[in-house]
SERO-4910 file (N, C-alpha, C, O; in steps of 0.05 Angstrom, whole numbers):
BEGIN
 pado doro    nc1    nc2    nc3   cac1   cac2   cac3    cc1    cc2    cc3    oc1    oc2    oc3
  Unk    A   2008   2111   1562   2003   2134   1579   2002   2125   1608   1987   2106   1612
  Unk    A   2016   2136   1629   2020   2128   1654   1995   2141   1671   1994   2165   1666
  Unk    A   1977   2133   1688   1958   2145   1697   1960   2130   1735   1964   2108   1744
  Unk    A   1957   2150   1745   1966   2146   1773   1943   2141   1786   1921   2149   1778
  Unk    A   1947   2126   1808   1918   2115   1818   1895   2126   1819   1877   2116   1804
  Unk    A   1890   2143   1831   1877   2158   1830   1860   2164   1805   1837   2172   1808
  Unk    A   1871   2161   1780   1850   2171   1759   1849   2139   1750   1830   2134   1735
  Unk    A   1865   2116   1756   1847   2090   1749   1821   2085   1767   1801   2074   1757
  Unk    A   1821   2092   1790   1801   2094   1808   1780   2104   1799   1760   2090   1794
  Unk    A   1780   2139   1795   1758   2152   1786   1746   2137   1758   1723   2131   1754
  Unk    A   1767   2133   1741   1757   2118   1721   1735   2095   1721   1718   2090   1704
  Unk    A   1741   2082   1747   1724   2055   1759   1703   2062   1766   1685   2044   1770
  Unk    A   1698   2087   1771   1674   2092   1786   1643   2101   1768   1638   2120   1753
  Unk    A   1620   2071   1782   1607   2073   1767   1598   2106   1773   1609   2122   1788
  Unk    A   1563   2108   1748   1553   2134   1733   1542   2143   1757   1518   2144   1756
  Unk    A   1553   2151   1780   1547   2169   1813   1551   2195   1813   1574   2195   1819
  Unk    A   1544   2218   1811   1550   2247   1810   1554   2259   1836   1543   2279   1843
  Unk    A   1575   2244   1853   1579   2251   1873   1582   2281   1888   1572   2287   1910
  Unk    A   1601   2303   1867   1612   2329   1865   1576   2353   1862   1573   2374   1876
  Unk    A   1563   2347   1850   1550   2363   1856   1531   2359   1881   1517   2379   1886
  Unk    A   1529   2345   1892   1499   2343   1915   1521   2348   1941   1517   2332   1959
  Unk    A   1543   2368   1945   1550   2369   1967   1533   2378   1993   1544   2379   2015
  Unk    A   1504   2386   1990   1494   2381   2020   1475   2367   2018   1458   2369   2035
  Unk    A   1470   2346   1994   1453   2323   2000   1471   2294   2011   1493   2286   2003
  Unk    A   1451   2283   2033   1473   2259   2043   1462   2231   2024   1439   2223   2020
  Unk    A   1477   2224   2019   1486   2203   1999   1483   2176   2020   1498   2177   2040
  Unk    A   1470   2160   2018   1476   2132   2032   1505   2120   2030   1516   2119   2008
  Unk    A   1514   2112   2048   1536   2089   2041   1532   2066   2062   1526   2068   2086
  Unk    A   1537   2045   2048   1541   2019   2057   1577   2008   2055   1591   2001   2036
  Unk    A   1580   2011   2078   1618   1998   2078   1622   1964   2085   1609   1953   2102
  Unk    A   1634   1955   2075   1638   1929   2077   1666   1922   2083   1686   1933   2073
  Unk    A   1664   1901   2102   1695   1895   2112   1701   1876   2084   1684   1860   2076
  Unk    A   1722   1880   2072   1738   1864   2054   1754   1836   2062   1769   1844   2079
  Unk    A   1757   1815   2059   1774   1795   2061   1791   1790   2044   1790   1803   2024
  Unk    A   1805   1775   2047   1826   1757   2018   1805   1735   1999   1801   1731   1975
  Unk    A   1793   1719   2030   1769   1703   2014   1738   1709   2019   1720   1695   2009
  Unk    A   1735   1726   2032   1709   1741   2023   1701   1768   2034   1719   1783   2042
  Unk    A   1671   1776   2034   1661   1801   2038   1646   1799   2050   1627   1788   2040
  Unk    A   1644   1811   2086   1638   1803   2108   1605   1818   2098   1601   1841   2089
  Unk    A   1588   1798   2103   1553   1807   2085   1539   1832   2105   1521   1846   2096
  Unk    A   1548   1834   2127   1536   1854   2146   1547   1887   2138   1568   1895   2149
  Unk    A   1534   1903   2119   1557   1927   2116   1543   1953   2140   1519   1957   2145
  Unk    A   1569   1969   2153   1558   1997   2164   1546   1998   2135   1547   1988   2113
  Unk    A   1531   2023   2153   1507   2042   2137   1506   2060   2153   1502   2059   2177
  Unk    A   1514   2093   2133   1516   2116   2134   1491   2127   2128   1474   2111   2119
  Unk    A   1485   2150   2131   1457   2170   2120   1483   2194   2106   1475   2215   2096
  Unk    A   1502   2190   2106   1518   2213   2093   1550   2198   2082   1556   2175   2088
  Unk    A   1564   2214   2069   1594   2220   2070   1607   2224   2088   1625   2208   2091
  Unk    A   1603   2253   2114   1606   2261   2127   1599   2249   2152   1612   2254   2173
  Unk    A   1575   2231   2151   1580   2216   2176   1589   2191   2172   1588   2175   2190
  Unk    A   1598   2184   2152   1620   2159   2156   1645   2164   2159   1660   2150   2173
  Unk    A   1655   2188   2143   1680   2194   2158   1684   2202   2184   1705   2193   2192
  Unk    A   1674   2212   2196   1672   2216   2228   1673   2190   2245   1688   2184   2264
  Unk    A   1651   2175   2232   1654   2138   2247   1675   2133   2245   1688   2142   2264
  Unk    A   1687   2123   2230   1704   2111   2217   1742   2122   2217   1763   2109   2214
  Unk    A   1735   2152   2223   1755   2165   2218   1781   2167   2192   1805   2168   2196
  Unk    A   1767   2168   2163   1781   2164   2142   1768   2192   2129   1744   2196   2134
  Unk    A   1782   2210   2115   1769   2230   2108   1748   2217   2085   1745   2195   2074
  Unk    A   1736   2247   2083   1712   2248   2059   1717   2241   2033   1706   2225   2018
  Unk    A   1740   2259   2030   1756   2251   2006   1763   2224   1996   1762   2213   1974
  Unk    A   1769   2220   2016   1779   2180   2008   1761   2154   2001   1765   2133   1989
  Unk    A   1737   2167   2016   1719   2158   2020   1703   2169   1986   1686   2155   1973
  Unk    A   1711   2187   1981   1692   2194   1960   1707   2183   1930   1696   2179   1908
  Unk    A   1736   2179   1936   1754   2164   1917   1746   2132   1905   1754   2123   1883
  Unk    A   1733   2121   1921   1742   2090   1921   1710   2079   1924   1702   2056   1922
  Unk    A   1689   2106   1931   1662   2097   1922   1643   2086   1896   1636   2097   1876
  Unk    A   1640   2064   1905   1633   2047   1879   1644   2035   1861   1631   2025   1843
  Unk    A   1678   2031   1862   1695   2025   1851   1706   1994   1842   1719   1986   1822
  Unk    A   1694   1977   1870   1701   1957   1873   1730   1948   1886   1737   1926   1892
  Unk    A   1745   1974   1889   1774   1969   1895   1765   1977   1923   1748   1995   1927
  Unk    A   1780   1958   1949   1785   1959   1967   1803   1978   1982   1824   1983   1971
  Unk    A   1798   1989   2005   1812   2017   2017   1816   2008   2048   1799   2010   2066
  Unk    A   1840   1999   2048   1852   2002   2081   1826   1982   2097   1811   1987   2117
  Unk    A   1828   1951   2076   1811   1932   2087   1774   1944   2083   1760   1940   2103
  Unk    A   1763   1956   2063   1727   1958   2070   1720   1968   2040   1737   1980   2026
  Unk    A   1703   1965   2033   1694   1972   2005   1666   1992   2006   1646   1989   2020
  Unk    A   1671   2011   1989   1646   2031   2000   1638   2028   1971   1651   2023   1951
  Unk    A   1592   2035   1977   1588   2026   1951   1551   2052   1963   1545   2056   1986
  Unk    A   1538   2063   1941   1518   2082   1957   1494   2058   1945   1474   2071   1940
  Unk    A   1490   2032   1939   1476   2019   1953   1484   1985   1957   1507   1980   1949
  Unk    A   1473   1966   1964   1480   1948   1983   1488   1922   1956   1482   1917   1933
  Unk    A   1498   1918   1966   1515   1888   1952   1501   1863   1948   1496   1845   1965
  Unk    A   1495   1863   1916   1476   1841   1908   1491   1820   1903   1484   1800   1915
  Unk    A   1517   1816   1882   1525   1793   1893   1549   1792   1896   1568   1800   1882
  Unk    A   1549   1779   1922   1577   1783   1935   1599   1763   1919   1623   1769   1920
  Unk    A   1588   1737   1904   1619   1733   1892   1619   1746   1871   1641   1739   1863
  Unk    A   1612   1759   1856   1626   1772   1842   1629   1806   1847   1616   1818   1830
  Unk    A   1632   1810   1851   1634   1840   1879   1661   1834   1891   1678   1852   1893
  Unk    A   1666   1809   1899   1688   1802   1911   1714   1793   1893   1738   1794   1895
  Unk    A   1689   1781   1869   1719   1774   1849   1730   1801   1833   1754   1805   1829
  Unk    A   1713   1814   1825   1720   1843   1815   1736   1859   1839   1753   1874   1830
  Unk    A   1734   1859   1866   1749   1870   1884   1775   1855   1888   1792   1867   1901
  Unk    A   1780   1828   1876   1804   1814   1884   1822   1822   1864   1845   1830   1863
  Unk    A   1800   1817   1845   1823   1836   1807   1830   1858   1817   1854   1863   1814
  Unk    A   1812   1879   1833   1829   1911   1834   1855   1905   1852   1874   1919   1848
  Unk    A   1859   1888   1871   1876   1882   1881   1905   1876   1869   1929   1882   1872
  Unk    A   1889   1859   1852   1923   1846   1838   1932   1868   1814   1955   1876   1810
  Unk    A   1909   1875   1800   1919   1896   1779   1927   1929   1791   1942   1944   1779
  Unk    A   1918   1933   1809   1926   1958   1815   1952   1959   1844   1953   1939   1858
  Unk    A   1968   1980   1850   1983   1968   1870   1976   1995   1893   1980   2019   1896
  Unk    A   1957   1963   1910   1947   1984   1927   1959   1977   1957   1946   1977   1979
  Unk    A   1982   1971   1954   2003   1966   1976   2009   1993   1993   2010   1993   2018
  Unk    A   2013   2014   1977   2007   2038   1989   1987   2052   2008   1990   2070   2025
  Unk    A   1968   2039   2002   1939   2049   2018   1955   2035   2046   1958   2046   2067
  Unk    A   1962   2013   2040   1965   2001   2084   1980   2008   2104   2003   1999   2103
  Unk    A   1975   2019   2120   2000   2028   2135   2017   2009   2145   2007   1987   2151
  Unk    A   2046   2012   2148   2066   2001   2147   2072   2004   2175   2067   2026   2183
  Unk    A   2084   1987   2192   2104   1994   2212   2122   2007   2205   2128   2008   2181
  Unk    A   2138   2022   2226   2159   2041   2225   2178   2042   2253   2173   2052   2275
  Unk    A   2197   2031   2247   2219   2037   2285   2236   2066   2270   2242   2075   2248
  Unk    A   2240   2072   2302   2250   2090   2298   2280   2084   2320   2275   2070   2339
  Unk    A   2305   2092   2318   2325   2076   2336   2343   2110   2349   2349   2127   2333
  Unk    A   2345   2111   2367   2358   2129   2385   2381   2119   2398   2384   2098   2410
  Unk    A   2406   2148   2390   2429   2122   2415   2432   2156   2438   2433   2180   2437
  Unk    A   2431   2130   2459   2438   2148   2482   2462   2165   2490   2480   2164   2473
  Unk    A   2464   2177   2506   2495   2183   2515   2507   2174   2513   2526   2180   2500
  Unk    A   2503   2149   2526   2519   2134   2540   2523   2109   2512   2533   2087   2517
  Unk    A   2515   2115   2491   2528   2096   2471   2508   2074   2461   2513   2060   2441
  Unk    A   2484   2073   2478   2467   2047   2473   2443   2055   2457   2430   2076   2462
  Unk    A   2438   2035   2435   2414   2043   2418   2387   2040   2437   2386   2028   2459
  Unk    A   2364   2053   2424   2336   2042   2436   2317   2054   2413   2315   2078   2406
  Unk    A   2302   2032   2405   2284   2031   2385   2261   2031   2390   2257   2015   2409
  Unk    A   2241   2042   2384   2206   2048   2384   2201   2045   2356   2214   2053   2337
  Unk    A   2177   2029   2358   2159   2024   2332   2130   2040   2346   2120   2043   2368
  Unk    A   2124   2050   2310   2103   2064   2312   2094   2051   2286   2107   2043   2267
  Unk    A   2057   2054   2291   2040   2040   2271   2042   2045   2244   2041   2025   2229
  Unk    A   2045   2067   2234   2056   2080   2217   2071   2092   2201   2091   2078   2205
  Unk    A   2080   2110   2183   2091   2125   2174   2079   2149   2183   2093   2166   2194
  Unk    A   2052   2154   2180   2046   2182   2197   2051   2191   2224   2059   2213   2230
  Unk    A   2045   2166   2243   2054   2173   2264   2086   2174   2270   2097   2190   2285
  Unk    A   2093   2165   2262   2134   2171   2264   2131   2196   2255   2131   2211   2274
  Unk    A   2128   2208   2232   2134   2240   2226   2121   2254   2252   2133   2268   2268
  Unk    A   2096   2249   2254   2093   2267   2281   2111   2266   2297   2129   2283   2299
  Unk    A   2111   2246   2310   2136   2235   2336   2164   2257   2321   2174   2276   2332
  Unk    A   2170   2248   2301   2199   2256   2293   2197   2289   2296   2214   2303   2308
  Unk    A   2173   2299   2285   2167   2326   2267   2191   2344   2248   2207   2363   2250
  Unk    A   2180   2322   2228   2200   2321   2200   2178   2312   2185   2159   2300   2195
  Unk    A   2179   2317   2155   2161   2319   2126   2162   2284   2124   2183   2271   2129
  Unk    A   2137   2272   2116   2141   2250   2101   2161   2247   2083   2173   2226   2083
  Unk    A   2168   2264   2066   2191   2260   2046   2216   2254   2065   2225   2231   2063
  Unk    A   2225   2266   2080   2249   2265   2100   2247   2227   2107   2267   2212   2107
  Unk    A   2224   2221   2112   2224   2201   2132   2223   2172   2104   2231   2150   2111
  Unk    A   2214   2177   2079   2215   2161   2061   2237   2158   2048   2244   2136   2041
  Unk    A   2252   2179   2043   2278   2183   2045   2295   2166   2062   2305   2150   2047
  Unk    A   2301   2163   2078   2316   2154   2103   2308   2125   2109   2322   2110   2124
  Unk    A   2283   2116   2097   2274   2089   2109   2279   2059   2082   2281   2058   2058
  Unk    A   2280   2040   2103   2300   2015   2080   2273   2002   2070   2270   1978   2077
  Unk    A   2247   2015   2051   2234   2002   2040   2227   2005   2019   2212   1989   2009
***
């Protein structure tokens, strides 16, 4: 049975009842992720909602990958604090290799223009989101069209 990230994720996630206490604020502690370790100082939220605002990653994403052990765009979110970090870290290195979370990173993106006059000129942008803005064309259009 093929199960798309997202429900291996929720699957991961320890016994937290996140869905119902939508106006109670939930602690979170975020932690920067490494390759070889888990930086011990984590932000600390009084909410969901005010870490996505810090941080600028929605609620949602944030509410995906809570407690999970799997790492999100470099930081690990967990609603309380990290007792031991190697194994915290070795369970976050497994979600790494078993799941393909190559997706989560944003990718560079050029974009190449030819002039009138015949000559190319290329701009890179940090992303794939930001090129569709710039372009204003659908992500599909732009995944479509790109050599990766």
């Amino acid at each position: 049975m093929y199960l798309s990230l997202y429900d291996i994720v929720k699957a991961k996630q320890l016994n937290i009842e996140l869905n119902n206490t939508p106006f109670v604020g939930i602690s979170i502690y975020i932690y920067k992720y490494y390759d070889s370790y888990i930086d011990k100082t984590p932000d600390k939220f009084d909410s969901i909602s005010e870490a996505s605002k810090k941080i600028g990653m929605s609620r949602d994403s944030i509410r995906i990958y809570i407690n999970t052990n799997v790492p999100y765009k470099g930081l690990l979110f967990y609603t309380n604090q990290i007792k031991n970090f190697e194994l915290t870290h070795e369970l976050a290195k497994k979600s790494t290799i078993d799941l393909d979370l190559d997706r989560s990173i944003a990718k560079e993106v050029w974009v190449y223009s030819f002039t009138t006059n015949g000559s190319m000129q290329g701009q890179s942008f940090p992303s794939r989101e930001k090129a569709v803005k710039f372009l204003s064309i659908s992500s599909k259009v732009l995944r479509y069209h790109t050599d990766n």
